[in-house]
N, C-alpha and C positions, 0 to 999 in steps of 0.2 A: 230364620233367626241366625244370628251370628256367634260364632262357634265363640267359648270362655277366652282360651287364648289371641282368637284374634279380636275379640271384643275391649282386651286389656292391652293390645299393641295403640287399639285406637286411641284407648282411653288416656293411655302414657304417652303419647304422641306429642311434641311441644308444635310440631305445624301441620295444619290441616293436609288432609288429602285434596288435590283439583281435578276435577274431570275436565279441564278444561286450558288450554296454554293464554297466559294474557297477551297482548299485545307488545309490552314489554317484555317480556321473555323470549317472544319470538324474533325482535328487533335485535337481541342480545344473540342469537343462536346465527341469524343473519351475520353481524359481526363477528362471530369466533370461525365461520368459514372465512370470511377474508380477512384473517389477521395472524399472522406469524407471532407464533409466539414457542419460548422458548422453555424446556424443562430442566432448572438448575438441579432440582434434590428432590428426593420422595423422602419423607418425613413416614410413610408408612404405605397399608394401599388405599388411603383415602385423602392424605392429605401430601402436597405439593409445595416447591416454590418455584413459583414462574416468574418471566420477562419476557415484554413486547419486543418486537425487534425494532422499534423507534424508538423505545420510551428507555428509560436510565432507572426503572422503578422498580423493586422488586414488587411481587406480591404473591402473598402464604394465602392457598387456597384449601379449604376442609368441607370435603362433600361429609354429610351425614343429617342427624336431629339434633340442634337445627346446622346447614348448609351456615360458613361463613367464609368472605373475601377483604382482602386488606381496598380493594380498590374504591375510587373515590363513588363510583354509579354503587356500588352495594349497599355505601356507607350510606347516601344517600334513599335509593327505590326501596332498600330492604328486600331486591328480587334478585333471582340468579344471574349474575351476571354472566359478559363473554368469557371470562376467565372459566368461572364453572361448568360453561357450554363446553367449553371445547378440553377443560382437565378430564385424562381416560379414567375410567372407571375402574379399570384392572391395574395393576403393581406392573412395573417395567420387568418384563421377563427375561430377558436376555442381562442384566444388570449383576455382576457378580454379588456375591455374600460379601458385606459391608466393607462394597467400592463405593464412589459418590461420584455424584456426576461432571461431566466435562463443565467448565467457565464458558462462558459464552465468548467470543472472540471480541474488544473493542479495539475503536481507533486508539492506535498507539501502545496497544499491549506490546513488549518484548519478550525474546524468547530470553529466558533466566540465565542459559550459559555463553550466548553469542552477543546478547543485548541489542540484536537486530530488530527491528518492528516484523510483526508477526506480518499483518497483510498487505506493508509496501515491500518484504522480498518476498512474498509469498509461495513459501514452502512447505511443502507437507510437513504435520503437525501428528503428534504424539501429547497424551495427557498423564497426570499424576492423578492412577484410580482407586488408590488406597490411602490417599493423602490431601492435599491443597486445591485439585482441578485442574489447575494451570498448563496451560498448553508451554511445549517446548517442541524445537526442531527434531522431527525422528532421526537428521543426519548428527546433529549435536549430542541428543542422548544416544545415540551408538560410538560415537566417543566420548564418551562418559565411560560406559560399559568396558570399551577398551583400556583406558584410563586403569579402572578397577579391577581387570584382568577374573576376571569371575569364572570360577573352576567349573567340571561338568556337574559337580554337585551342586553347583548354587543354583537354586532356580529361578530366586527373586533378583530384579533391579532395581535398585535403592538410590534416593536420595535423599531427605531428608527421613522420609520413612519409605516403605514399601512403594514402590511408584508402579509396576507393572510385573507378571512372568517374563524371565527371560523371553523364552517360545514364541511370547506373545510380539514381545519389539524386535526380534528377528522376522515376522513372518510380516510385521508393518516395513519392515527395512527391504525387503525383497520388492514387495506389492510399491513401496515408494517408488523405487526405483525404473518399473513399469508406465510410471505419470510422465517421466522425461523423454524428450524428444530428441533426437542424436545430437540437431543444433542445441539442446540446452546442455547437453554430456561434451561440447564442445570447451575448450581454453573461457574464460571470460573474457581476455583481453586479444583475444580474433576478434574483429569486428567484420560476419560473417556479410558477404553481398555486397560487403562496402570496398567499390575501387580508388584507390588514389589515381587522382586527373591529372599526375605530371609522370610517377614514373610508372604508372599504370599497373604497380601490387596488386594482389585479390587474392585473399583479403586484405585489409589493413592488418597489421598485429599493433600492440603495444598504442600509446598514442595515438588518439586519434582526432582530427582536426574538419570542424564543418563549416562552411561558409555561413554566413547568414542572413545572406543576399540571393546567390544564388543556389535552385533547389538541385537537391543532389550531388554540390560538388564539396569532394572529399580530396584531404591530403593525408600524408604518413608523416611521424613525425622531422625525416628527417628532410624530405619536400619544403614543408614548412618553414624551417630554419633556413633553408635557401630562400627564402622570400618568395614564393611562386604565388602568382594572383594576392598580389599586395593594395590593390587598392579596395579590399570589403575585411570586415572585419571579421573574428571565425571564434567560433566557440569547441571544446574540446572535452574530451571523455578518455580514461582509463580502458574500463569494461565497460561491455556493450550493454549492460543494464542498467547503467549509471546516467545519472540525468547531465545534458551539457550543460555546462560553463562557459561563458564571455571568458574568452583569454584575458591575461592581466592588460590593462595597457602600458603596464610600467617597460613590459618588456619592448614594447615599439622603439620608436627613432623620433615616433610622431609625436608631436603635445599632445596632452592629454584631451579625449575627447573626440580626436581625430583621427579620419578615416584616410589610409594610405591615395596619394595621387600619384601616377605614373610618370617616369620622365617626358619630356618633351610632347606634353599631355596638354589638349586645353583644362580650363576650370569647369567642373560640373556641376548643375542643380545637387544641393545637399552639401557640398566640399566642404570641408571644417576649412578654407582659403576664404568662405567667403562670411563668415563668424566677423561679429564687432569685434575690431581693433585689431585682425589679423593684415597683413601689408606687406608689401614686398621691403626686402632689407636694402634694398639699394636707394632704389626712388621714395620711398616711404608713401609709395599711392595704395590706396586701397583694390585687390584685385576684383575684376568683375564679370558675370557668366559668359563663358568662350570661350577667355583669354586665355592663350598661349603660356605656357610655366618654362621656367627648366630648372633644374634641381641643380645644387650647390653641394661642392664636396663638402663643407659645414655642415649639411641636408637642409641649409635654407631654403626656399624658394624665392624666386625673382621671374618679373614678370621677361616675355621674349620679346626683344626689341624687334622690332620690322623693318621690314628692307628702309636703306636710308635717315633710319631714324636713333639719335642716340640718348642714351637714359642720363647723361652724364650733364 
């Protein structure tokens, strides 16, 4: 016979007991192993808010009598979903006395004091655990810290409210610092590996200039300006994290569009010479693949007359 007390746990019970997992349940526990999911806040130690790592949804999970989930399968089967499969049953223990949890990282988040994108520079990250969540650069908030010059007595770092223990973004500023690679503790504007192919630097510093025709060839800035390897076009970068750019074409000689031709060069498959309506300035004939050029102090071109023969 069943004991008073637990005869009245049954009795008050709003969902049955199962000896048994349905098939749906199991299809749901199947899913919370292969799904990343993420834990923004504990509401207490039985109730959660989660996010998939694909999905943009939140959803408030409360294990108990009875179990409820915000998600569309619960609203639907009325059965434990993956969310409740895979919410822990125990309180986050490592989680200080009312901290709240880190943000999840998205595309496009910035850090608040650099206004950099968190995961196109991708830099070690620090969060606000007494406040917002919000992730910021641990090199940004340790000038912040600096900024605020904070005595031996202070032992909180503040920004809008309490953000973290001193002790604590000291000891993430040490361990950041461990993640770097000598090449990344480098200048950013060395462009480290990369040789200039005229006066043969290594590395490049400052400016730096890449063909985009040919692979691997590199100038310096100041190569470049002398014209070396003028007939492909070059795109160019700062710092060597930085994405290249198509130089201007404004700065050329060339019309626009056009790709440098060599003196005393034939015309080559691709030439901006051989573009509708471009023609030599003398004869007014249209140039055609071969032919012979030669460059004009005006920087015209004009086609090369041949032995014996005058363009006149």
């Amino acid at each position: 016979m069943l004991s008073l007390s637990r005869y009245k746990r049954r009795m008050f019970r709003k969902t049955a007991w199962r000896t048994m997992v349905s098939d749906a349940v199991s299809f749901h526990q199947d899913q919370a192993l292969n799904t990343t999911i993420f834990l923004l806040k504990s509401f207490g130690p039985t109730a959660f808010l989660l996010r998939e790592d694909r999905g943009g949804r939140n959803f408030k999970v409360c294990l108990g009598d009875p179990n409820s989930c915000t998600c569309l399968e619960f609203t639907k089967e009325q059965e434990p979903c993956k969310h409740m499969c895979w919410t822990p049953s125990q309180p986050v223990m490592d989680q200080e006395a009312g901290s709240v949890c880190r943000k999840v990282i998205q595309a496009q988040d910035v850090c608040p004091i650099c206004q950099e994108e968190l995961l196109e520079k991708k830099q070690p990250v620090s969060y606000c655990r007494f406040g917002c969540g919000n992730n910021v650069h641990i090199s940004c908030m340790k000038v912040w810290v600096d900024h605020q010059r904070l005595s031996d007595r202070e032992e909180t770092v503040k920004c809008r409210e309490d953000f973290s223990s001193l002790k604590l973004l000291q000891e993430q500023v040490n361990n950041a610092a461990k993640l770097f690679t000598a090449a990344e503790r480098e200048r950013p504007d060395r462009h480290l590996g990369v040789l200039c192919q005229s006066c043969r630097v290594c590395p490049v510093t400052g400016k730096c200039f890449k063909c985009t025709v040919c692979s691997d060839f590199y100038l310096c800035e100041d190569c470049s300006k002398k014209g070396c390897h003028p007939h492909h076009p070059f795109a160019s970068r700062t710092k060597r994290r930085e994405k290249w750019h198509l130089v201007a074409e404004e700065h050329s000689d060339e019309p626009k569009g056009a790709t440098s031709q060599p003196e005393n060069d034939r015309v080559r498959s691709g030439s901006w010479l051989l573009d509708e309506g471009q023609q030599c300035r003398i004869c007014l004939q249209d140039f055609s693949l071969g032919q012979r050029i030669r460059s004009l102090p005006c920087h015209h071109k004009k086609k090369k007359k041949k032995k014996n023969e005058s363009i006149f």
